[in-house]
N, C-alpha and C positions, 0 to 999 in steps of 0.2 A: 803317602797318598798315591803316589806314583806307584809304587808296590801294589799297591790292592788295586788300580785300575789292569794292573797286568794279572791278575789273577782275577779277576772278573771274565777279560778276553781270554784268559788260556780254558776256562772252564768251559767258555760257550762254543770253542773251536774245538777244542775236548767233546762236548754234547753234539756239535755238529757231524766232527769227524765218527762218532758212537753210529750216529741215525744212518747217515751214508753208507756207512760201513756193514748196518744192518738190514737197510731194504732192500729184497730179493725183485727178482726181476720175474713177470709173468707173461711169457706172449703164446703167439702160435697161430693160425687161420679159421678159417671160418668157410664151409664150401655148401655150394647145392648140387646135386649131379654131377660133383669137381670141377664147378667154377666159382670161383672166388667172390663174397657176396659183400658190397660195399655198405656203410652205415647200419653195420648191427651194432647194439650197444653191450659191451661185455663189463658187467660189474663184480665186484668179489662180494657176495652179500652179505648185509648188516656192516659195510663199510664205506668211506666217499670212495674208494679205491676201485681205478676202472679205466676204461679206454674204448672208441670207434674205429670197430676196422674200416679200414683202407679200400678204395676202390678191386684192390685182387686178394681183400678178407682178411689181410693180417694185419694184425693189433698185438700192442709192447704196451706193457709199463710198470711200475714199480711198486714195492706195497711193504711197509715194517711189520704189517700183518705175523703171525706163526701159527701152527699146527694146523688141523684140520678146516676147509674153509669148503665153502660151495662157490662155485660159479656160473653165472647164471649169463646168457644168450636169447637176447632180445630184439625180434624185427618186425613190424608188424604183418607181412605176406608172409612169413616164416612161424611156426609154434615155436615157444618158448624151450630151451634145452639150459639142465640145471646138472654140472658137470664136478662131483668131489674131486680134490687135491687137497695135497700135503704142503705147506710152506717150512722147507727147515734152512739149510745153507747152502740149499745149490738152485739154481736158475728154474724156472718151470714150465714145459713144455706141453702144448695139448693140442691138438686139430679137433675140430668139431664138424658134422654133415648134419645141416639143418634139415628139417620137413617143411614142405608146402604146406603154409595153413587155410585152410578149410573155410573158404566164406563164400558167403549167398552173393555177393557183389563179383566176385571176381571170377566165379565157377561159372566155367562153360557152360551154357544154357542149350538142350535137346530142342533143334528148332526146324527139322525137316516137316516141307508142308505149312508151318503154321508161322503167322505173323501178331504179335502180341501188341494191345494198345492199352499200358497200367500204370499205375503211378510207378510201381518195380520197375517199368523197361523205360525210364523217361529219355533216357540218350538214343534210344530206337525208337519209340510208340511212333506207331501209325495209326488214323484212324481215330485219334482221342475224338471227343464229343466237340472240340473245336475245329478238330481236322475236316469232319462232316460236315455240321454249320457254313463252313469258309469253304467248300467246293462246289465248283458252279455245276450247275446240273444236276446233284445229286439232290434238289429239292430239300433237303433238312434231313434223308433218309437214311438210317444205316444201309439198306442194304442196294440202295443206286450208288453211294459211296462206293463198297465194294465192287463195283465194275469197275473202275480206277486201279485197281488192282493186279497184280498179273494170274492168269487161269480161270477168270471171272467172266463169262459169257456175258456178249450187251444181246440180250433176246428180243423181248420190247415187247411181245404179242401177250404175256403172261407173264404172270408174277414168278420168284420163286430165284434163290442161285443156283443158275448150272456151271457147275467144276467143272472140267476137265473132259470135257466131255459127258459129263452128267447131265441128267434132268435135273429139272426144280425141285422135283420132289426126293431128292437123292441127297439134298443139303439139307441139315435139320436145325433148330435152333433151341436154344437153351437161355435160362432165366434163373440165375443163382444155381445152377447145376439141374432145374428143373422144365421137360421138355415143354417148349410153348407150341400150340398142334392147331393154332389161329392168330398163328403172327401177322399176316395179310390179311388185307381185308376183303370181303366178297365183290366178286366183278361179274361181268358179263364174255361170252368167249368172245378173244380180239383184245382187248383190254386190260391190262396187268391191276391188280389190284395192289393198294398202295401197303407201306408201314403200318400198322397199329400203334405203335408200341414209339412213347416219348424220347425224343435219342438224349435228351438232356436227362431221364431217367438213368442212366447208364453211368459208372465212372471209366468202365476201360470193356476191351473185348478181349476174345483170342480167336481168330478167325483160322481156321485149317482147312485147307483146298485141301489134306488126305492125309493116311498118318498118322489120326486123333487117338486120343487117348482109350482107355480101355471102360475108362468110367460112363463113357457116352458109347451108343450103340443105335441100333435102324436105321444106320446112313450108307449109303455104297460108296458116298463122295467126300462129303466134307460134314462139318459143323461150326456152329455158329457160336461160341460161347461168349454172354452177356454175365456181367456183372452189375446188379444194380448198386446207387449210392447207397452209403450209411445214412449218418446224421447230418444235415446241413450244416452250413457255418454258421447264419440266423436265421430269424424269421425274417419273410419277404412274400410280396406279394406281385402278381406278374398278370400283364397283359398284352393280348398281341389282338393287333386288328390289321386288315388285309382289304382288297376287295374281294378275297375269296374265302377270307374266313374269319371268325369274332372268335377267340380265347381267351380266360382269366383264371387264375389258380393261384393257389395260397401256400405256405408252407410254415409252419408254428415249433417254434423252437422251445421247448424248456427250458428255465433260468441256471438248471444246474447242467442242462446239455443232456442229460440221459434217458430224454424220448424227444419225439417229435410225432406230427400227423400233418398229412396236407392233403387235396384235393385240386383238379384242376376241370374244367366245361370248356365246349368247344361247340361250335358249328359251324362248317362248312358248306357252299354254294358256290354253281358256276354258271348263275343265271347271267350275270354282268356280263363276267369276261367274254359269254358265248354268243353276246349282243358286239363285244369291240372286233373279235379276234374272227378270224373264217377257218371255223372247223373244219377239218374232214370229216368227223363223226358227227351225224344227225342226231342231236338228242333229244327227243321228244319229250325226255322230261329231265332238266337239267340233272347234272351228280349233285347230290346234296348228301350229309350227313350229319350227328351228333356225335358227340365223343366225349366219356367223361372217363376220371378214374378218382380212386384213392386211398392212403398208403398211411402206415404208420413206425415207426419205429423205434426201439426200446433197447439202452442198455442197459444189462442187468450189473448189480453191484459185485457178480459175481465175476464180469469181465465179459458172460454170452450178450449175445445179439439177438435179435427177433426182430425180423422184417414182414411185414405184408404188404401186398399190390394186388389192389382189384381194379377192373376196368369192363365197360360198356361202351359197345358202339352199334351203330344203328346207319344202315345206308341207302340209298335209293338212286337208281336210273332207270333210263328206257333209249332205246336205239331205233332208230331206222336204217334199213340198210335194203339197196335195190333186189329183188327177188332173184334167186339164180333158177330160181323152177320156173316151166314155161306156166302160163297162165294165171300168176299173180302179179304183183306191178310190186310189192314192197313184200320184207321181213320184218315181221317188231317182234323185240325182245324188252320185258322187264325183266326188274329185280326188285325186291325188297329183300333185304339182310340185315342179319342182328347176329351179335354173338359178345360173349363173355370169357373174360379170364379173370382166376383170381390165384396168387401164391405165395403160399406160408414158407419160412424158412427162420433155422435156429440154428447159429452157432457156438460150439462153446470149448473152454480150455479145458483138459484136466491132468494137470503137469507137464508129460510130452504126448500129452497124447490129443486131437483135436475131431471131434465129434458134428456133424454137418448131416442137421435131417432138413428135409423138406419136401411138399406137398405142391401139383395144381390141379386146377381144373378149369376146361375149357369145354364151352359150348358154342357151338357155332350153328343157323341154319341160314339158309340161300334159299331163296323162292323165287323161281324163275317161270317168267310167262312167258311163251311163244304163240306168233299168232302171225296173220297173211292180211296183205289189206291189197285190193281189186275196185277200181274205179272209185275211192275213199271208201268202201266198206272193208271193215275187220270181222275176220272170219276164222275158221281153224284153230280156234283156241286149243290150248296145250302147254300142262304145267310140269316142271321141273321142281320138285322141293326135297330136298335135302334137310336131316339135322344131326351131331351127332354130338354125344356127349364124353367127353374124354377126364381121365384120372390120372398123375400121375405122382409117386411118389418114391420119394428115394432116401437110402440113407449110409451117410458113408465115416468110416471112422479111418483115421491116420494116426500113426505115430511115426516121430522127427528120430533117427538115428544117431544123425549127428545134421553141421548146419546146412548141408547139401544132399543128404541121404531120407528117405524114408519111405515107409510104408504104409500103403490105404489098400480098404478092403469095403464091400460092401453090397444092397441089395438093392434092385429097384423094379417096380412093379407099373405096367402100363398098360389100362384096361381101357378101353375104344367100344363104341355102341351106337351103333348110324341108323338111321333111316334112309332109304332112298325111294321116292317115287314117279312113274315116269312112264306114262302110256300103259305099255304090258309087263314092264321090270317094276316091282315092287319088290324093294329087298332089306332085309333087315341084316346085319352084319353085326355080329360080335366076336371079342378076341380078348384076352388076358396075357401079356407078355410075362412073363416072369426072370428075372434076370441075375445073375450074382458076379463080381466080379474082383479084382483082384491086381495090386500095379504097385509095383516099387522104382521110386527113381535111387540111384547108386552114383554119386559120388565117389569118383576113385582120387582124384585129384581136382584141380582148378583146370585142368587142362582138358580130363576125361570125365564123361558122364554118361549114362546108360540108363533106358525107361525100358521095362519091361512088365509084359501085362497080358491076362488073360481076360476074357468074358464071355460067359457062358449064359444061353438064351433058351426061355420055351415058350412055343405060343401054343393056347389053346384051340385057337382054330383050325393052325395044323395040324399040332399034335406035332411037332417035329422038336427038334433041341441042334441049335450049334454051339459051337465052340471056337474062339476065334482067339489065335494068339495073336501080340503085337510087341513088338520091338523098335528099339530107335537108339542110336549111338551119336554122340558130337565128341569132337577133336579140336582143341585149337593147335595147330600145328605151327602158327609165329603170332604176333602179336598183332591184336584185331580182327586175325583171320583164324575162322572157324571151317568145319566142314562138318555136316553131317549126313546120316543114312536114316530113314527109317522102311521096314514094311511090316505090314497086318494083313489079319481078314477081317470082312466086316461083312453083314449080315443084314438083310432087311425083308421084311414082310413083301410080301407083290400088295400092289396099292388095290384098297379096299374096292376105287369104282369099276374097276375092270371082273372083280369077283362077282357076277352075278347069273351062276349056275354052279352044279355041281362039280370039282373039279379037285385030281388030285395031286395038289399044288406043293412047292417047298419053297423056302428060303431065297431070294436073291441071293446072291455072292458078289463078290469081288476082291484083290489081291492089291494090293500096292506096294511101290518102289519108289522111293523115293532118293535122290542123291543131290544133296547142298552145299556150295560153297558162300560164305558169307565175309563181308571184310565190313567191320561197325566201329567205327569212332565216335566221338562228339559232333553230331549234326549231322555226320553221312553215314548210309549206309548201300552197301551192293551188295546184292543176290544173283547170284545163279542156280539155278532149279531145272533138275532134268526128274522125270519121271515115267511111271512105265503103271498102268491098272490091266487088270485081266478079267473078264467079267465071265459069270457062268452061270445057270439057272436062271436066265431073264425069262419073263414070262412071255407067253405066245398069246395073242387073240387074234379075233374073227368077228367082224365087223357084222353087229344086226342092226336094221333101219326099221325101227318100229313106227317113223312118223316120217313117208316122203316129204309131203308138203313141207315140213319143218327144216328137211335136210339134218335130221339130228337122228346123225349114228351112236350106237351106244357098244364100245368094245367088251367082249366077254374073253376073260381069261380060259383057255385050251389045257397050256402046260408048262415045262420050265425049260425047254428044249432052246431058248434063247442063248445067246453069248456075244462076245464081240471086247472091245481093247479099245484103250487110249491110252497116247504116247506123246510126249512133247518138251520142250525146251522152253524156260519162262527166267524172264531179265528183269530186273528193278533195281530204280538208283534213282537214290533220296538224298537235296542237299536241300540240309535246312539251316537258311541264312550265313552259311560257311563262306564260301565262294563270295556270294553278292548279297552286300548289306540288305537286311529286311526282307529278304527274298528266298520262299519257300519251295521249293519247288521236285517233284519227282516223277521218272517215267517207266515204262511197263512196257514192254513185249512180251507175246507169249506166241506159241507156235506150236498146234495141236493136229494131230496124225487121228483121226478116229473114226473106225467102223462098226457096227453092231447090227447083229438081227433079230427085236424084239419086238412085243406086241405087236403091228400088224403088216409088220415090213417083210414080203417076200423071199430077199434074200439080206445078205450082209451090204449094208450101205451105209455113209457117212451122215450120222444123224441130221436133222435139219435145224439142230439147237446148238452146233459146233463149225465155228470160224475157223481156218486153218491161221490166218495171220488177225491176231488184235495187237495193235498200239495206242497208248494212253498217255498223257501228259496236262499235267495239271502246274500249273502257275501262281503263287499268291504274293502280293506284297503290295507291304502294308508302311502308309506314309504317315509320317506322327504330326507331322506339323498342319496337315488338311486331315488328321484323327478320322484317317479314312484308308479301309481294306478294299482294293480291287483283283479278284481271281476270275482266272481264266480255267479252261479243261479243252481237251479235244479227244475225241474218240476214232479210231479207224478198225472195222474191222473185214476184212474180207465178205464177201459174198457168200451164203447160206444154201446151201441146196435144199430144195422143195420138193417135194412129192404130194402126187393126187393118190392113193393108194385105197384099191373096192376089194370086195369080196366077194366068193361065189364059191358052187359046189361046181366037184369035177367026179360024175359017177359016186356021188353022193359023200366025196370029201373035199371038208373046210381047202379053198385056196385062196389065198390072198394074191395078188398082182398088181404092180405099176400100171396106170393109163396116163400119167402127166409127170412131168420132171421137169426140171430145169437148175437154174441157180440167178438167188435175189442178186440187185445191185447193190456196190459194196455200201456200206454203212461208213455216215461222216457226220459229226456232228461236231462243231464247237460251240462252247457255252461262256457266261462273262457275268459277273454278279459283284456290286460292292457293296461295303457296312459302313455305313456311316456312325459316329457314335459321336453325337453333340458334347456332349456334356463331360470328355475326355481331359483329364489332368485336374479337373476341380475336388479337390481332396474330402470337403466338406460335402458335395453331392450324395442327395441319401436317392438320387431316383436314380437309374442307370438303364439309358435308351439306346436302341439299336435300328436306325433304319436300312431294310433291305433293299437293293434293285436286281434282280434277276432275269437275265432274260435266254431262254435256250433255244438253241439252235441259233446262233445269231444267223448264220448263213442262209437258212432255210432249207438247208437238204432235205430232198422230199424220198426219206427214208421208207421202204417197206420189207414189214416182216415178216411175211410171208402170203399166200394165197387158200382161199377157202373156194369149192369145186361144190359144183352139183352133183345131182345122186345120180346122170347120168355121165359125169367126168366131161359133158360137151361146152359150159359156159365156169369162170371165174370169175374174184374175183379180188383185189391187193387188202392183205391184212397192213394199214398203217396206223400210226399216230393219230389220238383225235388230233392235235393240233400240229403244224410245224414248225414253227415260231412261238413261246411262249412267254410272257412279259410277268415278271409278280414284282409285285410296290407290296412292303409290307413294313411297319412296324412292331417293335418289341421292348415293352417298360418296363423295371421290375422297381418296386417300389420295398425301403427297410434292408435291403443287400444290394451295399455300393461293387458290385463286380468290372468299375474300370479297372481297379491293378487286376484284374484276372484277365482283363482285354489287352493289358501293356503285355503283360509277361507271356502269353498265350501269341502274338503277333510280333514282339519285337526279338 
């Protein structure tokens, strides 16, 4: 017995000393750019046989394995490397040089000039639809939001983004890739006209103070790019009442989720508040309006998309305002306005390649009466009517290279058709853009990336064609920090109201530079933004007075002998709830250098729509246990220079000349808004409320934006705010989508 247990043991020391004696040893390193990369997984495959390199990449171990095998090099920032060897009786040696792998998350993102708000950028997003909601002042508005911003003009007198020293009209805005050409709504001169356009419509933006893509075009400044929502999450119903306005709107969800349609009504009046509040603006008949829209949307089973959005609105005012001409006592100005948008859009896959058409149309008129009133009689009647019908449609096809590479190409067509009538200018105005263009983003690494783009333009009115390349490079040169550059050219029409005579006109121009340094983590980010524009071929006009009594000049475009430059330095830094619990908070400086001499400016001077210094800061935080958001803002911009600027003949040529100058007082305005949300943490609630308190300007800074001059330059008098204080109490219910966790996670 004793015998065969030692023969049992010699066998199995036997079998043991066999295996030891047969498994070979496999190690070696593992490098990127020859540094040593820790926890790659190196396995021998089709075997358990394998090992983790080491923090400076080198990995051992052992394997009974023989002959031919693969080995295989696994990490997830890294592609995969699959490496033959021989296993016979001697030790096995191998160094490996991994690749950077290629991902949409971790590849440097081309970001001169532009600030992205998307579900893709959620560790940066500025701007989402809750970012605007929750800032005070910005009234619910995307685009009063955007003055929070840095390079973003607080103008006040007019609607419209001025970049960089841009006009209003030099920022263009976009809807699913398609241009919207009556995003504001129709006002009266003095008065900015507001939003159109639902911002809860929206999922994310991409905003570009310069630098924009090649796929948009007719901007000298920037663009506005919107993305509308898909499918809701359910059906819900929603209503908001105010003292200033009644809304209700619907939204229907399909049971298998793959359409929807909704609709929303509105109307607004400022009869009330114009009884509590002491305007500066006489309104003689309060702002009121109607507003509706509606929208459907459909997935197909094939994976495309098909979205629609139409909307109507309709508006009305009237102003008094003291006479600056001798011998009437008062000015009145109405309005009646109405206009429409509607726009189709289809997306769809087909394998790597992604197909994106889409259509709008907008119709806008403004009907404006001017007229004199003398001892209470109204007299000199004189109408303003406007309408114009706009098309536009575009279509663009991409294919994906690889997950950070590719290329889009495509065509877009944009046809405009006005009426204008006005005293002795009756003008009819047509134009067909025709456009084609051309943009690959390039992937070279996670580190490096590169946009490059051309577009090429023709308008029929001129008869002219440009061509405009653009470029943009980013770098992450350490970790978090990026840098990038871009420049272009960009191209735009001279604006339709100034063309009314014969004239042989081209293209605006303009050049940009742009140069970024970024550093983005989780909840912060800093910017630094220096940039340089060059402008050339601004248009020239000359000032005709068809209607003294009215004091309503009408500029006619001369030539394109125009040009001029802006330059400047622009700062932002976002901590979001990092630093201080619950507490959102980011600010903005910007600091702009700008002179130009177009349409009716004599010589080269500092526009009167560009602040040398804006500072911004904005504040939110939000307390869970009183289920209530209180935000703050504060605005500073420098003072505005103004001009009174006439017109006349000199031996029977156009000269335009200075008689008034000066510079506004600076601009202050801080503002304070909370949301109240009752019904906060009850999981079961199908209703979810929202009460708002607003109030701007708390301080009352008696802000003006500029000065409007008689036709003989001898009396003025302050372009301001109808109000300088403004208080809004407002409610918001949605009835069928419980959206508290979208107010926890959105705030905390």
């Amino acid at each position: 017995m004793k015998t065969q247990g030692q023969k049992i043991l010699f066998l199995i020391a036997s079998f043991a000393f066999i295996l030891g004696y047969s498994q070979m040893k496999v190690s070696g390193k593992v490098t990127y750019r020859n540094k040593g990369i820790g926890e790659v997984n190196v396995t021998l495959k089709d075997s358990y046989d394998g090992a983790t390199t080491d923090a400076q990449g080198n990995f051992s171990f052992e394997t009974t394995e023989k002959g031919n095998h693969i080995l295989t090099f696994t990490h997830p920032k890294y592609e995969e490397v699959e490496r033959s060897i021989v296993i016979d009786n001697q030790e096995v040696m191998l160094n490996v040089q991994l690749k950077e792998q290629i991902s949409e998350i971790d590849a440097v993102v081309v970001s001169a000039g532009s600030i992205e708000a998307s579900d893709k950028k959620r560790a940066t997003a500025l701007l989402s639809p809750i970012d605007i909601y929750t800032t005070a002042g910005a009234d619910g508005q995307i685009s009063s939001a955007l003055t929070y911003l840095p390079g973003v003009q607080k103008v006040g007198g007019t609607e419209g983004l001025f970049i960089r020293g841009g006009t209003g009209t030099e920022t263009k805005i976009f809807m699913d890739g398609s241009l919207i050409n009556n995003y504001f709504s129709n006002s009266i001169p003095g008065i900015a006209g507001r939003d159109q356009f639902n911002t809860s419509l929206f999922k994310g933006n991409i905003f570009s103070s310069g630098g924009y893509s090649a796929l948009y075009g007719q901007a000298l400044s920037g663009a506005l790019l919107l993305e509308s929502v898909d499918l809701p999450d359910q059906s819900s119903y929603d209503f908001g009442i105010s003292p200033i306005f009644l809304s209700a709107g619907f939204q229907s969800l399909s049971e298998d989720k793959s359409h929807s349609y909704g609709a929303t009504l509105g109307y607004s009046m400022l009869n009330l508040m114009q009884k509590v509040f002491n305007f500066n603006t006489n309104f003689i008949e309060a702002p009121k309006g109607l507003n509706s829209d509606f929208n459907f949307r459909i997935k197909t089973k094939s994976g495309g998309f098909l979205k629609y959005y139409g909307m109507y609105n309709s508006n009305k005012m009237g102003v008094k305002t003291e006479s600056l001409e001798p011998g009437y006592d008062f000015a009145l100005v109405r309005l009646n306005g109405a206009n429409t948008y509607h726009n189709l859009s289809f997306r769809q896959k087909f394998g790597k390649y992604l197909f994106n058409v889409g259509g709008s149309y907008s119709y806008n008129k403004s009907d404006l009466n001017f007229s004199t009133e003398t001892n209470e009689v109204e007299s000199g009647k004189t109408r303003l009517l406007t309408d114009g019908n706009y098309l536009n449609f575009k279509a663009v096809l991409e294919r994906k290279i690889n997950r950070i590479s590719a290329v889009r190409g495509g065509l877009e067509f944009n046809n405009t058709n006005e009426k204008l009538d006005f005293e002795q200018v009756n003008k009819r105005y047509k134009d067909l853009i025709s456009s084609a263009f051309a943009e690959t983003d390039l992937g070279f690494s996670n580190a490096l990336s590169a946009k490059i783009g051309v577009r090429a333009e023709y308008s029929s009115y001129l008869n002219k064609t440009n061509i405009a390349p653009r470029f943009a490079l980013a770098y992450r040169f350490a970790k978090d920090w990026t840098t990038s550059f871009a420049y272009g050219l960009f191209y735009q029409n001279p604006e339709s109201k100034y063309i009314n005579g014969s004239a042989n006109l081209d293209f605006q121009k303009s050049q940009h530079y742009i140069f970024q340094i970024q550093r983005a983590s989780e909840g912060r980010t800093l910017r630094f933004e220096a940039f340089y524009k060059k402008y050339d071929q601004l248009i020239k006009t000359f000032n005709v007075t068809p209607d003294k009594e009215q004091n309503q000049q009408v500029q006619t475009a001369m030539n394109n002998d125009g040009y001029g430059y802006a330059k400047g330095l622009e700062l932002f830094w976002r901590d979001n709830k990092k630093t201080f619990k619950n507490i959102d908070y980011w600010i903005t400086y910007s600091f702009l250098d700008s002179k130009r001499d177009f349409l009716n400016y004599p010589v080269s001077l500092k526009p009167g729509f560009a602040a040398e210094h804006t500072l911004s800061a904005v504040v939110k935080r939000f307390i869970p246990e009183w289920k209530l958001g209180a935000n703050l803002s504060y605005t500073y911009a420098k003072g505005r220079p103004y001009y009174d600027i006439a017109s006349t003949y000199d031996n029977g040529k156009a000269v335009n000349y200075t008689r008034n100058e000066g510079r506004l007082k600076d601009y202050n305005a801080l503002n304070f808004s909370i949301n109240y949300l009752p019904n906060l943490g009850k999981k079961d609630a199908r209703a979810f409320t929202v009460f708002v308190l607003s109030i701007t300007n708390v301080l009352g800074s008696k802000n003006v934006y500029g000065y409007n001059f008689s036709v003989d330059g001898t009396r003025s008098s302050a372009v301001v705010p109808p109000v300088n204080t403004f208080i809004f109490v407002g409610a918001f219910i949605s009835f069928g989508a419980d959206k508290t966790q979208d107010a926890i996670n959105n705030n905390l």
